[in-house]
BAFI-3210 file (N, C-alpha, C; in Angstrom, 3 decimals, decimal comma, padded with zeros to 6 digits):
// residues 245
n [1|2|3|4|5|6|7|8|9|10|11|12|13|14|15|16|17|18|19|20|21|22|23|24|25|26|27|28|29|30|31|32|33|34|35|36|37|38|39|40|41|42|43|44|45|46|47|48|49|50|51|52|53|54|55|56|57|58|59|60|61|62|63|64|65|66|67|68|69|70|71|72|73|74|75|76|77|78|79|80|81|82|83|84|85|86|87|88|89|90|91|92|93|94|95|96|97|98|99|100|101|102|103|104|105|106|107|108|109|110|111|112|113|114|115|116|117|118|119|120|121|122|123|124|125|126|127|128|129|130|131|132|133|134|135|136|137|138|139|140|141|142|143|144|145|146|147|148|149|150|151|152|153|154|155|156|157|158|159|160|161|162|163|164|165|166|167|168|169|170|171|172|173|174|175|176|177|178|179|180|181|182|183|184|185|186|187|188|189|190|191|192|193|194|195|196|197|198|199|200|201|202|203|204|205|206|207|208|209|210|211|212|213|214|215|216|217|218|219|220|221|222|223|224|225|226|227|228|229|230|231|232|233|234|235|236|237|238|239|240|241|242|243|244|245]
n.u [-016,307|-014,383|-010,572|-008,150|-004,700|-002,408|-000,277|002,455|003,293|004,940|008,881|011,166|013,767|016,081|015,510|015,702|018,217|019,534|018,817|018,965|021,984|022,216|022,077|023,436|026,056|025,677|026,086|029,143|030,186|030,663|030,104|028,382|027,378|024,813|023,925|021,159|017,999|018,142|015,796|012,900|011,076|009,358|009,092|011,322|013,726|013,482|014,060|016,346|017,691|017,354|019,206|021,604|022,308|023,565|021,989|022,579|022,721|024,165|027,525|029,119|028,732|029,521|032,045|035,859|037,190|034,884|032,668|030,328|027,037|025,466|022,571|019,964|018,616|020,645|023,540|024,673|027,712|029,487|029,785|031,129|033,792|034,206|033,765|036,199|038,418|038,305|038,487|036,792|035,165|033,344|030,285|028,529|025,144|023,716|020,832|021,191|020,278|019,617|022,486|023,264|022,127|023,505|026,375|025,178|024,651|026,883|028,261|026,088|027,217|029,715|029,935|028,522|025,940|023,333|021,338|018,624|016,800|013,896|012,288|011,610|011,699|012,608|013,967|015,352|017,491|016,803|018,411|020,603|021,745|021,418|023,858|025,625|025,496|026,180|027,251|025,628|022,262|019,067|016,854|013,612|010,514|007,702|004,876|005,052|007,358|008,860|008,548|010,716|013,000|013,772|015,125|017,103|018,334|019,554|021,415|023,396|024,756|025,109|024,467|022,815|020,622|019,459|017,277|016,770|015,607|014,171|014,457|011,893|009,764|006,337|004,838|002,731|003,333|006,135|005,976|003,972|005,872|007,606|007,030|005,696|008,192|009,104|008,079|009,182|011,535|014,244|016,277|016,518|017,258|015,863|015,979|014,679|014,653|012,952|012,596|012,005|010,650|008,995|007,166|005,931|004,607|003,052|001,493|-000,180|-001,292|-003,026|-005,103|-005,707|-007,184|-008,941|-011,426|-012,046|-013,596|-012,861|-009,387|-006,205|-003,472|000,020|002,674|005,358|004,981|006,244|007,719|008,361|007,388|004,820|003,357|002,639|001,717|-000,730|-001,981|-002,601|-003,998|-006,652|-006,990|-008,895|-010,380|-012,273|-012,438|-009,759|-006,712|-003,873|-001,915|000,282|001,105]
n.v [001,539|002,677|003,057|003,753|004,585|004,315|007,301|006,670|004,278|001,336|000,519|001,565|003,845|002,617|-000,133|000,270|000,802|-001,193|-002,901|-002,291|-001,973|-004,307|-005,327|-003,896|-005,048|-007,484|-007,831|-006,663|-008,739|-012,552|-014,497|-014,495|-013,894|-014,239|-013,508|-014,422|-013,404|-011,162|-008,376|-008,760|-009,923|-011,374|-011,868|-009,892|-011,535|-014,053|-013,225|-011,730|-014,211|-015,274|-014,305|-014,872|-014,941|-016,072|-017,466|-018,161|-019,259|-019,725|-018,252|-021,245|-021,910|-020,766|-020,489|-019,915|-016,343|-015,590|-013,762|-011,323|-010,502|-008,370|-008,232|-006,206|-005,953|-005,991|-007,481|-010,095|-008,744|-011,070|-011,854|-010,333|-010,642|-012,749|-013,499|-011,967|-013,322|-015,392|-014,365|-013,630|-011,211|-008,528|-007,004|-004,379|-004,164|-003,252|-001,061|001,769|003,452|001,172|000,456|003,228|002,423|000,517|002,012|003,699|002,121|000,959|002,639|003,930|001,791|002,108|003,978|003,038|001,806|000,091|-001,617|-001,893|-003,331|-002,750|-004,769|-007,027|-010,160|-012,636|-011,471|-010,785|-008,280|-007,700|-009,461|-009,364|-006,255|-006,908|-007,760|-006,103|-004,742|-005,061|-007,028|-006,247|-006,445|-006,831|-007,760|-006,412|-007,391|-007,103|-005,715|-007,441|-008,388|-006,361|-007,201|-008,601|-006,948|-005,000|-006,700|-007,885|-005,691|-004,664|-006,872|-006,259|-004,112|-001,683|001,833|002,917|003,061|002,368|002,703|001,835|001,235|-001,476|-000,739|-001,169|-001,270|-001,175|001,889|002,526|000,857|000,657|002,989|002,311|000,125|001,394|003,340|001,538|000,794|003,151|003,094|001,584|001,706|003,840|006,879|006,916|007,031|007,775|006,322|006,992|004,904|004,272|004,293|007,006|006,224|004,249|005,063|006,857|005,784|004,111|005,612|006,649|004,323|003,727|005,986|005,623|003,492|003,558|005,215|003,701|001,072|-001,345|-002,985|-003,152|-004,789|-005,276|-007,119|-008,752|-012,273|-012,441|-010,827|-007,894|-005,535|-005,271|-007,101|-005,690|-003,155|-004,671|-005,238|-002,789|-001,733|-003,823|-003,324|-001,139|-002,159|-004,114|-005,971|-006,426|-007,165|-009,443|-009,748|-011,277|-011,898]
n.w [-042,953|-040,237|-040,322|-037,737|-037,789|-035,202|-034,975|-034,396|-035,140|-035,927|-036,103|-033,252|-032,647|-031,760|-033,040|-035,594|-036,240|-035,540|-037,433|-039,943|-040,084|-039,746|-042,188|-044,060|-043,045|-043,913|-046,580|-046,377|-045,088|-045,578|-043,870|-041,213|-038,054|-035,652|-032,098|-030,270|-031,101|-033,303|-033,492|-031,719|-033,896|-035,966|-038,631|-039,728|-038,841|-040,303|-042,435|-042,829|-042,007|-044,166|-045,717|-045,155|-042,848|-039,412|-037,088|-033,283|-030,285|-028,453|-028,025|-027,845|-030,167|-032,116|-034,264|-033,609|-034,082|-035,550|-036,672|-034,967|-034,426|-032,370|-030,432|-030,492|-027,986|-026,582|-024,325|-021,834|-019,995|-019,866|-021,964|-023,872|-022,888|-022,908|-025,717|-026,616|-025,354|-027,343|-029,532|-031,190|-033,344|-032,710|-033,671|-032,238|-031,987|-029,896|-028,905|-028,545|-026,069|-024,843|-023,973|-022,882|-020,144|-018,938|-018,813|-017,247|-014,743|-014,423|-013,132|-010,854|-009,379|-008,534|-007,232|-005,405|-005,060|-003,924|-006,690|-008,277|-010,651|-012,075|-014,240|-016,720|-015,837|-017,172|-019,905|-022,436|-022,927|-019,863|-018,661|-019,813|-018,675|-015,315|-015,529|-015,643|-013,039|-010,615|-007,362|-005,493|-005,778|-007,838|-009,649|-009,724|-010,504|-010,301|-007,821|-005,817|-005,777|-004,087|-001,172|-000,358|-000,757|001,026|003,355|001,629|000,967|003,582|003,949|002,449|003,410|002,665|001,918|000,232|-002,104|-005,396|-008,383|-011,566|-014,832|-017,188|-021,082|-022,099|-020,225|-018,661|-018,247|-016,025|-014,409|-013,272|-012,387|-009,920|-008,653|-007,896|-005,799|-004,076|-003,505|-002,148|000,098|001,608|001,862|002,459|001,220|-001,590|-005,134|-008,154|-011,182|-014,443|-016,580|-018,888|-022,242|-024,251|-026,795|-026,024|-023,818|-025,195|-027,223|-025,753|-024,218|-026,637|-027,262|-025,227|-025,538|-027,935|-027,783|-026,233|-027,535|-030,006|-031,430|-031,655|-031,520|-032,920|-032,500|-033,767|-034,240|-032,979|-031,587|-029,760|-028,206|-025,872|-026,055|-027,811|-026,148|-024,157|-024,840|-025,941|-023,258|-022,549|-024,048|-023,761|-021,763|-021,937|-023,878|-024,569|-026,812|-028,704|-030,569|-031,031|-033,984|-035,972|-038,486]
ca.u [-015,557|-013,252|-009,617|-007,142|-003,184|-001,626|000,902|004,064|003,052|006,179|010,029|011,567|014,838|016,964|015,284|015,417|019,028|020,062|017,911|019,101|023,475|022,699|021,660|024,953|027,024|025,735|026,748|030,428|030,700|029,543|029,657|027,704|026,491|024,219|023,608|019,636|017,001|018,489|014,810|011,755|009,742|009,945|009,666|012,949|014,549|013,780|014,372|017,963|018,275|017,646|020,488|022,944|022,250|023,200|021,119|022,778|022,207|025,474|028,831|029,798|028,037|030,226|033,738|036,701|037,691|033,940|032,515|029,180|026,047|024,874|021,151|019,175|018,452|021,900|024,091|025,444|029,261|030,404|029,552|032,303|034,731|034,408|034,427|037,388|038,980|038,205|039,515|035,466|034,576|031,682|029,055|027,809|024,165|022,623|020,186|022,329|019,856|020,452|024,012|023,527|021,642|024,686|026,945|024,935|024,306|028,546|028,321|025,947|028,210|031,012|028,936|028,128|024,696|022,732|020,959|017,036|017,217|013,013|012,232|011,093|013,607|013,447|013,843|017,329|017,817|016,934|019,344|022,000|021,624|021,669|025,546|026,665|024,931|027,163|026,987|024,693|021,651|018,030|015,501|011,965|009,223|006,092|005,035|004,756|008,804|009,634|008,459|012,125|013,956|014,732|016,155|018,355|019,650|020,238|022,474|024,327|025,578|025,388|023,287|021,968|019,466|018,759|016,307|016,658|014,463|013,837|013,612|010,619|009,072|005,312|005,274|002,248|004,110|007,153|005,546|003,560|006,371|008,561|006,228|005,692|009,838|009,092|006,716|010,051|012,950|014,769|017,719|016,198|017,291|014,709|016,275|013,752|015,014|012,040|012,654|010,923|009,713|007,802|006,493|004,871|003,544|001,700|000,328|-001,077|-002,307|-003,917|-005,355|-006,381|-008,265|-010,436|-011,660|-012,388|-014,642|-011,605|-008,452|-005,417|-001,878|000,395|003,648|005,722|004,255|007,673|007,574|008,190|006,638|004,060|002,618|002,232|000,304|-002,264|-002,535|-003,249|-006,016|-007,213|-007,623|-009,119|-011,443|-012,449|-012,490|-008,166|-006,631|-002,765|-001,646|001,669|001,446]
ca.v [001,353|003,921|002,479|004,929|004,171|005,037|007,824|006,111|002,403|000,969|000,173|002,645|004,128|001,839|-001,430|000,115|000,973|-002,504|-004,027|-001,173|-001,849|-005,856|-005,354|-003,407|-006,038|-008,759|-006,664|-007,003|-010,362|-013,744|-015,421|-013,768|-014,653|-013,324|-013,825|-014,262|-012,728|-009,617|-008,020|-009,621|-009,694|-013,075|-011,698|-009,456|-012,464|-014,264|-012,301|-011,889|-015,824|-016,242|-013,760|-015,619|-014,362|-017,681|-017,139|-018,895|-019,091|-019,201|-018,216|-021,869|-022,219|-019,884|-020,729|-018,835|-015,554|-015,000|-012,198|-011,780|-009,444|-008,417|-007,894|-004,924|-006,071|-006,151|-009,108|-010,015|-008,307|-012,126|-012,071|-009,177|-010,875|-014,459|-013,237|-011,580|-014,420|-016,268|-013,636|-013,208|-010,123|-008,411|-006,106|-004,215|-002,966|-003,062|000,269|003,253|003,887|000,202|000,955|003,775|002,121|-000,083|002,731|003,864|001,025|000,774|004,471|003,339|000,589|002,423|005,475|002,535|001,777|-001,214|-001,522|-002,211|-002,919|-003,038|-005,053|-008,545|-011,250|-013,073|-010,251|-010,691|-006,887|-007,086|-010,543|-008,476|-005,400|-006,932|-007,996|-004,865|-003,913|-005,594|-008,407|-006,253|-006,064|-007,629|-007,783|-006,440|-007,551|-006,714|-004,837|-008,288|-008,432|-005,591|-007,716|-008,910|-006,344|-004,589|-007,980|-008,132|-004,406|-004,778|-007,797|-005,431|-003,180|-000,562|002,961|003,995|002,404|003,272|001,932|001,663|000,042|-001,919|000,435|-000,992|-001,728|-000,785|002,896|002,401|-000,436|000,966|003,732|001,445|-000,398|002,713|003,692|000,802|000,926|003,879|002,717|000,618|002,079|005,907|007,430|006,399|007,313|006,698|006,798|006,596|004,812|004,117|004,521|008,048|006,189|003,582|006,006|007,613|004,539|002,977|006,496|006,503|003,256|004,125|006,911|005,316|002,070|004,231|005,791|002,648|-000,198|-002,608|-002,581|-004,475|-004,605|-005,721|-007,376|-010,404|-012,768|-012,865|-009,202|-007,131|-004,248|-005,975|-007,817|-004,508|-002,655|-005,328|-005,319|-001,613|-001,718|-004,994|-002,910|-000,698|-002,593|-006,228|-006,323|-005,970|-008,949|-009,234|-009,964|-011,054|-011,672]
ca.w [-041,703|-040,054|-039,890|-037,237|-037,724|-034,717|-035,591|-033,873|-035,169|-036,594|-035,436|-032,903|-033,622|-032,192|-033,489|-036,912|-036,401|-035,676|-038,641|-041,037|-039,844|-039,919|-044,004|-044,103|-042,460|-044,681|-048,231|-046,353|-044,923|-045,778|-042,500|-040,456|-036,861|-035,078|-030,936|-030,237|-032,362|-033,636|-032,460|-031,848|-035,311|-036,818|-040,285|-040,045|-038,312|-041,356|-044,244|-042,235|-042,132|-045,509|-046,685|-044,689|-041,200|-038,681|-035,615|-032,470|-028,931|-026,928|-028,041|-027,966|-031,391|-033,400|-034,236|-032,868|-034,766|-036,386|-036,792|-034,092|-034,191|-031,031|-031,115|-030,226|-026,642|-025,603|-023,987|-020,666|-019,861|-019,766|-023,344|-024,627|-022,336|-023,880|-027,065|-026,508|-025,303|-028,463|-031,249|-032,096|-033,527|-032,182|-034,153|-031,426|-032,572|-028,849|-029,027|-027,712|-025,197|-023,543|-023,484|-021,961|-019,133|-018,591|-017,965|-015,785|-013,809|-013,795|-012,244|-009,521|-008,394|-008,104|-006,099|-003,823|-004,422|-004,004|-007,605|-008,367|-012,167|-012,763|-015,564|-017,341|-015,504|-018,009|-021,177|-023,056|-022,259|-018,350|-018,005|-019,965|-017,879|-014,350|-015,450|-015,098|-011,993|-009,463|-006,666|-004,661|-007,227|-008,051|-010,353|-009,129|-012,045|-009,770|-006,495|-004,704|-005,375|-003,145|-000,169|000,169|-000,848|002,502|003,912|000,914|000,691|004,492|003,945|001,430|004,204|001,680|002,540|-000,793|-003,123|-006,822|-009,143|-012,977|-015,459|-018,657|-021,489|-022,965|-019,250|-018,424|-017,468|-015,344|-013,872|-013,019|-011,391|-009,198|-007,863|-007,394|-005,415|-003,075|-002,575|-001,797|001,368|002,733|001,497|002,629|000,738|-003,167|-005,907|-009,259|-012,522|-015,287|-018,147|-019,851|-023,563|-024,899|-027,800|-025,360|-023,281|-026,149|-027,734|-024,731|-024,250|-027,523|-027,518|-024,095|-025,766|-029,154|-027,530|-025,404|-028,668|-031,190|-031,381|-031,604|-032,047|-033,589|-032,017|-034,784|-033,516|-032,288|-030,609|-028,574|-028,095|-024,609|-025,925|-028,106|-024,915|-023,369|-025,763|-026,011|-022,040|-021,972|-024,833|-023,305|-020,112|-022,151|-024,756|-025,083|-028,510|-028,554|-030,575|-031,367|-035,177|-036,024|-039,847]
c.u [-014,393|-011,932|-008,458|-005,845|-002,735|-000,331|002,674|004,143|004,442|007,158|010,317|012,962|016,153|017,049|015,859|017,050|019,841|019,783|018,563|021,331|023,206|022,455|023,134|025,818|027,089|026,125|028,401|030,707|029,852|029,595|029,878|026,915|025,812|023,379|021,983|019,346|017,807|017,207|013,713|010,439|010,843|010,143|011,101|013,880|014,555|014,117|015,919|018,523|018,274|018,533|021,754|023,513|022,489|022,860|021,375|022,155|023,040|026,527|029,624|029,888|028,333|031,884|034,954|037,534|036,767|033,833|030,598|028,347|025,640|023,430|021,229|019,514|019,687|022,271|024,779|026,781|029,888|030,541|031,205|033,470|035,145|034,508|036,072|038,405|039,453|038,384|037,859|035,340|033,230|031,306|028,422|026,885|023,257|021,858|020,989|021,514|019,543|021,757|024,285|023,243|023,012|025,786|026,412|024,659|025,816|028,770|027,877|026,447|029,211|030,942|028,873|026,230|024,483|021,653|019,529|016,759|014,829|012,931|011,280|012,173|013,495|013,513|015,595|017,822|017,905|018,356|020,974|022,388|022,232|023,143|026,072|025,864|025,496|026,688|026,320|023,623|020,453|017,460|014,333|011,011|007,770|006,267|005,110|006,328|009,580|009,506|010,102|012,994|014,513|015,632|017,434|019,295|020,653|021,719|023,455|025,316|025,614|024,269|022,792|021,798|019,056|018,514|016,386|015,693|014,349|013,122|012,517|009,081|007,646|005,853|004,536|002,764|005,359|006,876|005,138|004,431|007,430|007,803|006,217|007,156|009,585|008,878|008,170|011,035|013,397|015,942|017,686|016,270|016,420|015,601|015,737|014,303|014,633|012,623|011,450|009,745|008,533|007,104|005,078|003,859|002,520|000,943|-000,449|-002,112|-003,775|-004,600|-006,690|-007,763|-009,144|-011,108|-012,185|-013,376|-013,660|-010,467|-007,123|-004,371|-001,122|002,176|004,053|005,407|005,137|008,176|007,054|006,615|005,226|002,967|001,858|001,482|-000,977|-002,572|-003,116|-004,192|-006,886|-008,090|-009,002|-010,847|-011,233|-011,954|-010,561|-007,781|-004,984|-002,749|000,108|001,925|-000,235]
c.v [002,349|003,227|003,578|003,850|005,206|005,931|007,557|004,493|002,138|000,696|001,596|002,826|003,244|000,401|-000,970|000,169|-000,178|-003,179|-003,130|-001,907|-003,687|-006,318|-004,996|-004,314|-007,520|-008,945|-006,737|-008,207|-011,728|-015,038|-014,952|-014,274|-013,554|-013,681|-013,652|-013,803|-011,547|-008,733|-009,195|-009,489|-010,479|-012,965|-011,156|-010,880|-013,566|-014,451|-012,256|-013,419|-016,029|-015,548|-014,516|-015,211|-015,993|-017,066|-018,187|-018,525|-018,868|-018,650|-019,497|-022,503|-021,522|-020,079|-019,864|-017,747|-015,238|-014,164|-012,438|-010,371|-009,374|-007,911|-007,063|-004,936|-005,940|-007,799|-009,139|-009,555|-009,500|-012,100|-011,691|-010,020|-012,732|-014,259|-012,458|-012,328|-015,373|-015,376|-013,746|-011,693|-009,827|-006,675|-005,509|-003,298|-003,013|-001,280|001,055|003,496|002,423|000,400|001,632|003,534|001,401|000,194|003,566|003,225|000,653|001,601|003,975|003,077|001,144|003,157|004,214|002,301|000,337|-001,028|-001,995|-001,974|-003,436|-003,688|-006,681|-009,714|-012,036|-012,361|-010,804|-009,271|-007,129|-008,454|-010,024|-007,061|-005,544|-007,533|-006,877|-004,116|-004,577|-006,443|-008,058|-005,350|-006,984|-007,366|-007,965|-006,513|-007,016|-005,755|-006,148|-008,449|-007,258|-005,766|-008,107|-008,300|-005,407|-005,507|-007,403|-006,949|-004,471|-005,858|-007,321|-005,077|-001,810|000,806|003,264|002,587|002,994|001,950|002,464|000,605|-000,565|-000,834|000,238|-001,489|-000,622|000,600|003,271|001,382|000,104|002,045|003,459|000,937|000,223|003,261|002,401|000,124|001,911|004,178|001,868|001,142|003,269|005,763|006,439|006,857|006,341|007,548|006,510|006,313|004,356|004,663|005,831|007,274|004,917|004,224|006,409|006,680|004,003|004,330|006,959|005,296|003,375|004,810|006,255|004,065|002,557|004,709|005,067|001,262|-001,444|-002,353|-003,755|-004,103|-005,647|-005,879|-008,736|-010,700|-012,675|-011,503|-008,573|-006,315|-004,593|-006,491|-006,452|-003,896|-003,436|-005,400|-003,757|-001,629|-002,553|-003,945|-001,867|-001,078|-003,551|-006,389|-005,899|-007,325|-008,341|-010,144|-009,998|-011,102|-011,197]
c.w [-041,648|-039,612|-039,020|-036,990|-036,584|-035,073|-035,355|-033,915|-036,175|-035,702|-034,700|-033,606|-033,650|-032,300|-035,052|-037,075|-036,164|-037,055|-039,893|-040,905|-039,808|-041,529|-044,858|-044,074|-043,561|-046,645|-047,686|-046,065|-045,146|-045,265|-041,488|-039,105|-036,195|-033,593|-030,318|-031,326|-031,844|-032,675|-032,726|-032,130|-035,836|-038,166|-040,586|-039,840|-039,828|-042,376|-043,827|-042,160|-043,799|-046,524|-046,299|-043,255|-040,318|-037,114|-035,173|-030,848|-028,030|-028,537|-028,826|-029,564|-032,551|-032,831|-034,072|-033,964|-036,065|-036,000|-036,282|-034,066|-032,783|-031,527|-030,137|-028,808|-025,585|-024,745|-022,647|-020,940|-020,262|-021,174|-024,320|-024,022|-022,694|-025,447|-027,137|-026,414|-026,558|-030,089|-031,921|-031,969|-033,233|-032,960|-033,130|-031,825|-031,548|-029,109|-027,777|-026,378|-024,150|-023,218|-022,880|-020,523|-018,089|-018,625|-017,162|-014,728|-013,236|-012,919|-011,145|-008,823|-007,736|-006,865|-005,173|-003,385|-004,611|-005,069|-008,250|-009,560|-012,140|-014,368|-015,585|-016,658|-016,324|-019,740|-020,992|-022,309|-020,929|-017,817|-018,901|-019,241|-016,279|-014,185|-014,825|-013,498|-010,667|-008,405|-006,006|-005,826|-007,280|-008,661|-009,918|-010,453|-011,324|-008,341|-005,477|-004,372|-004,390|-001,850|000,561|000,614|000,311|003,125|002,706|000,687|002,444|004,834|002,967|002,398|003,743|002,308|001,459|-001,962|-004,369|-007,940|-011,043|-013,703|-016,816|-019,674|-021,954|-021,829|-019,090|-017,629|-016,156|-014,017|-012,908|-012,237|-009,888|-007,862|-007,366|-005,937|-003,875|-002,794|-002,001|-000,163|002,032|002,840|002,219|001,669|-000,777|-004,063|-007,417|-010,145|-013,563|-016,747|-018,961|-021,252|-023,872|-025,475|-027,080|-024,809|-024,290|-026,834|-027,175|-024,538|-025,271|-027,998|-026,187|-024,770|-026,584|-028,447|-026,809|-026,053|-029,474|-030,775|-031,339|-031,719|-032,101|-032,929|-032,727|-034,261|-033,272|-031,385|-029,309|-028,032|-026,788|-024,897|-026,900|-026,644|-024,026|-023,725|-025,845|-024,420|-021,857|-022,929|-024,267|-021,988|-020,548|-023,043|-025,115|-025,676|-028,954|-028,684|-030,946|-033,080|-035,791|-037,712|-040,779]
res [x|x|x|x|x|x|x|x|x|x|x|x|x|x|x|x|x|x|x|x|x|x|x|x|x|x|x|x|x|x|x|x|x|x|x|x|x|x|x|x|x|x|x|x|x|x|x|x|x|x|x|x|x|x|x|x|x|x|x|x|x|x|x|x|x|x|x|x|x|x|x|x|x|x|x|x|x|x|x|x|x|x|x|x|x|x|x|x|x|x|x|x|x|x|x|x|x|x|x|x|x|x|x|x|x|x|x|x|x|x|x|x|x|x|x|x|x|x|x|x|x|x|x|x|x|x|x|x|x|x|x|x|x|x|x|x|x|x|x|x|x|x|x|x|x|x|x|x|x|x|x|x|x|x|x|x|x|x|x|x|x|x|x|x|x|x|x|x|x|x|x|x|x|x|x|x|x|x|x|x|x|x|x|x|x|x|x|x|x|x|x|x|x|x|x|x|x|x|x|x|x|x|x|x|x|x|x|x|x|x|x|x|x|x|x|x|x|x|x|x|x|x|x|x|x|x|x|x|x|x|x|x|x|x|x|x|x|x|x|x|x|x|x|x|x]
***
């Protein structure tokens, strides 16, 4: 039997760079919190609980003047601003290239646009994202959601429209529904902030599953970009199972 390892199968750079600076963190302190799953792979999450990692859910669940990981995905604005409040230290290891999304999504606002964050509505990342994207702002997940969206930019008042997206969002996807704004909208700005290293991945998995007799997608079950890969081999070839341990 012929086994092919995709050549970009593994963590990107800035999952590994969270998981790599929360190993760090726990060699200096030894009470350690950490806001959601760091990322989402149940074994790291693990192996990080059982050094002395405490995985919470709000805020209200860590005591005032700890010391707080932010995970990968990034965290609503209210987040920084309640911790602040409360003398908690914050670890910020969101991936540099969400952060950057969420100064540019501050930029937008200011420019005066009305904001079209594509993504997962309910993804940690896209419900920390649409914080910073201001009171005139929505989350489109499909092409059936841009049925509204003229009503709602018109009740903006605003003249200009720009679209950002989840970095680990379908690129076929995101095209799609760019596309059918496109069909309602004038005066659009598209800012593609797909993640490189997704890009490249789903086009190798595209690639690879048209090629093999089966194929494995190895990942959390709880996993954006996981889910995605097995929908484009799926599309691709039956025989396409997911494997988490």
């Amino acid at each position: 039997m012929k086994i092919s390892v995709g050549k970009l199968a593994g963590f990107c750079g800035g999952v590994t760079n969270s998981v790599n600076k929360s190993y760090k963190l726990l060699k200096e302190y030894d009470n350690l919190y950490c806001l959601g799953e760091l990322v989402h792979n149940q074994q790291v999450v693990d192996e990080l609980k059982s050094k002395g990692i405490k995985f919470v859910d709000s805020l209200d669940e860590v005591p005032e003047e700890s010391k707080v990981v932010i995970r990968a995905h990034g965290v609503s604005n209210q987040i920084y601003k309640e911790a602040k409040n409360r003398n908690i230290e914050l670890f910020d290891l969101t991936c540099p290239k969400v952060l950057a999304i969420h100064d540019l999504a501050k930029r937008l606002v200011d420019e005066g646009n009305y904001v079209v964050l594509v993504a997962q509505k309910d993804h940690p990342e896209a419900i920390g994202t649409i914080s910073f994207c201001g009171e005139y702002s929505t989350i489109v997940e499909s092409v059936e959601d841009v049925e509204n969206l003229r009503s709602l930019f018109d009740d903006s008042k605003l003249d200009k429209l720009a679209i950002i997206c989840q970095t680990t969002f379908s690129v076929k996807k995101f095209k799609d529904i760019c596309d059918e704004i496109s069909k309602v909208m004038d005066n659009v700005d598209v800012y593609d902030t797909i993640c490189n290293a997704t890009s490249m991945i789903q086009k190798e998995t595209e690639e690879l599953s048209s090629s093999v007799d089966a194929m494995i997608i190895i990942g959390g079950a709880n996993s954006s970009n996981t889910k995605k890969l097995y929908d484009i081999s799926k599309n691709n070839n039956d025989n396409t199972f997911i494997v988490q341990t």
